[in-house]
C-alpha positions in Angstrom: -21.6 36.0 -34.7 -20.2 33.8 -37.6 -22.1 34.7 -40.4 -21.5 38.9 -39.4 -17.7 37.5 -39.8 -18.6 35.7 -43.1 -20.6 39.1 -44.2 -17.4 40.9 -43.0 -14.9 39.1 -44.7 -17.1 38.4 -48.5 -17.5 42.7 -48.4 -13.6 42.8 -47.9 -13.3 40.3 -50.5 -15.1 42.3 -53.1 -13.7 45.3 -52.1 -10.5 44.0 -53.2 -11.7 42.5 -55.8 -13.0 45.8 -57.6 -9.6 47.5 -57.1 -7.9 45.4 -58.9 -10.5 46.2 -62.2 -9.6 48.4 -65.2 -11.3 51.8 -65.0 -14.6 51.9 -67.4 -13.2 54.5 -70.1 -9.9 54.3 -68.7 -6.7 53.0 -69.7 -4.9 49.8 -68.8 -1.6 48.6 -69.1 -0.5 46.0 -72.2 1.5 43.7 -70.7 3.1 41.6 -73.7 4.9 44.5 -75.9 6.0 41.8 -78.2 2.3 40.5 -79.3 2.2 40.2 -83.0 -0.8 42.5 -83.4 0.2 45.2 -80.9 3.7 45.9 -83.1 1.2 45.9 -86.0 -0.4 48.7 -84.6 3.2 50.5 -83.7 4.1 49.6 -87.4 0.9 51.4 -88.9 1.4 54.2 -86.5 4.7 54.3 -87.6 4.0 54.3 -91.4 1.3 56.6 -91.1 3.4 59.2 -89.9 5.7 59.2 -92.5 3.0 59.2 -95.1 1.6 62.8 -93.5 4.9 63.6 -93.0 6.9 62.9 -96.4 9.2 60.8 -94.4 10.5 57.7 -96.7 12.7 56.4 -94.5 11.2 55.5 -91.3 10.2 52.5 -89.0 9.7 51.4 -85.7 12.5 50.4 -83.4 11.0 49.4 -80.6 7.7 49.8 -78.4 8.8 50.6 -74.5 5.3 51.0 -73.1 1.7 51.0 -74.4 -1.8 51.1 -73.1 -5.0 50.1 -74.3 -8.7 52.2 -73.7 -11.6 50.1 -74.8 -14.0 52.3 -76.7 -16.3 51.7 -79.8 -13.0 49.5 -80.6 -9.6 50.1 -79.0 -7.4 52.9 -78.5 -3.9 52.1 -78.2 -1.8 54.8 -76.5 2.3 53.5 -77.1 5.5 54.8 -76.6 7.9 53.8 -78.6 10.8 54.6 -81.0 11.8 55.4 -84.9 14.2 55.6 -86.7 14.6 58.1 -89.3 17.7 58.0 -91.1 19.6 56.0 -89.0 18.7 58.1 -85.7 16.6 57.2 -83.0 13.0 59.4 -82.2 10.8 58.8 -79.2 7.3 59.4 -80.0 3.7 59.0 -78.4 1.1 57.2 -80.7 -2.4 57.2 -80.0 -4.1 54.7 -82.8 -7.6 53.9 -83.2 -8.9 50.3 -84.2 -12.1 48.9 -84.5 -11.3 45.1 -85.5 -15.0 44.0 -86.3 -14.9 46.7 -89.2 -11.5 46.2 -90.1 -10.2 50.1 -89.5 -7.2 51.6 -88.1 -7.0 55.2 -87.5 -3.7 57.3 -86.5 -5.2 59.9 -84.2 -1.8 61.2 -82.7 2.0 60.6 -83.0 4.0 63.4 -81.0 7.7 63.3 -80.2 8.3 63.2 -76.5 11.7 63.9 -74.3 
């Protein structure tokens, strides 16, 4: 009777246990919005947009929420904000990255409401 207990409990173990995992192919949350190499990414995003755009005056405010899906690399989906002469712009920036060949790709940057 103990070990169907034990069998019990370890399945309801485990079953938590995969909940709490990332989706394969999904995306997950970024918890640090400050790290150094996540407002790296926001700034290329940031400067890449301007460049496609002919925008000279533009960089990032702040990031308020970004998300990471692990791919052949990393795609970081942020929201965040620019300014552009001296007004404030929500956008959403989807940038590709594959560190191990040192490339960065902007793949989106649309304003949101």
């Amino acid at each position: 009777m103990r070990f169907q207990y034990l069998v019990i409990f370890l399945l309801v173990l485990l079953a938590s246990a995969a909940r709490n995992q990332a989706i394969p192919g999904g995306y997950s949350p970024i918890k640090n919005l400050n790290d150094h190499h996540l407002i790296e990414i926001a700034n290329f995003a940031v400067t890449e947009y301007g460049k496609q755009q002919g925008i000279k005056q533009i960089k990032l405010e702040k990031i308020t929420k970004g998300e990471t899906q692990v791919v052949d690399g990393t795609n970081y989906r942020l929201l965040l904000s620019a300014i552009i002469e001296s007004m404030s712009y929500p956008y959403q920036a989807i940038v590709y990255e594959n560190r191990l060949k040192n490339f960065k790709k902007l793949i989106s940057f649309v304003p949101i409401n």
